[in-house]
N, C-alpha and C positions, 0 to 999 in steps of 0.2 A: 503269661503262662497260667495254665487252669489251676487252681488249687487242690492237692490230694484230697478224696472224698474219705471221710468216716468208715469204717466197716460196718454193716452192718452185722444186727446181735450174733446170727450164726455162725460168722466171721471169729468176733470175739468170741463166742465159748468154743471155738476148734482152737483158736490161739491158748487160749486156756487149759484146754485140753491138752495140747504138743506141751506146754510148760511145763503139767503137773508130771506128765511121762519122762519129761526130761529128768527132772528134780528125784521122781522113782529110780528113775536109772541109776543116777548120781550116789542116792544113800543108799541103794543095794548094793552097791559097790565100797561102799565106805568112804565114797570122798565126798572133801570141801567143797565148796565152789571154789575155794583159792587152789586149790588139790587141778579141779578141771581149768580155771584160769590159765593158770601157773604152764599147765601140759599143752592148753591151745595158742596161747597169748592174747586171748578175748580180754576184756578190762571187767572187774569185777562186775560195776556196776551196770554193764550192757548184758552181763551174762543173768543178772538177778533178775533184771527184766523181762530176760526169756522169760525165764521160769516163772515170774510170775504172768506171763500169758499180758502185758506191757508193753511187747516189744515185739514185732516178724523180724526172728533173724533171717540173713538170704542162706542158699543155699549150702555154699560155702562154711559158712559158718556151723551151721547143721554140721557137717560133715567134720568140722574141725573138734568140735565138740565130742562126734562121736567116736573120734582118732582120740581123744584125750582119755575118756572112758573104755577102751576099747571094746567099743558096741557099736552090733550093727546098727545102720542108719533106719531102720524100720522098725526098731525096737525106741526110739526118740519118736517117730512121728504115728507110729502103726496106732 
């Protein structure tokens, strides 16, 4: 089986990018991470990872995230 390849840089700063938006979202709204956790059932430390642009959540996920915030999903990745 091939081994997953690396992203390259453009890759990570969009990843980075989506994180920092996520994280925006999150403290205009006033919550924790355990606040958006709690409301998706993401695990702490996979949700930090988003945010820190660490991690490509799937789509799913996105979406579960932005059900916990109640934000549209374009306002997470726009």
């Amino acid at each position: 089986m091939p081994r997953p390849t690396t992203p390259d840089d453009q890759v990570l700063a969009i990843r980075r990018q989506v994180g920092a938006q996520i994280r925006l979202a999150r403290l205009g709204r006033n919550l924790t991470q355990e606040d958006v956790c709690g409301r998706s059932g993401i695990d702490v430390a996979t949700y930090s990872r988003i945010e820190q642009g660490h991690s490509s959540p799937l789509l799913d996920t996105l979406i579960r995230i932005a059900l916990a915030m109640d934000a549209p999903l374009d306002e997470l990745v726009g």
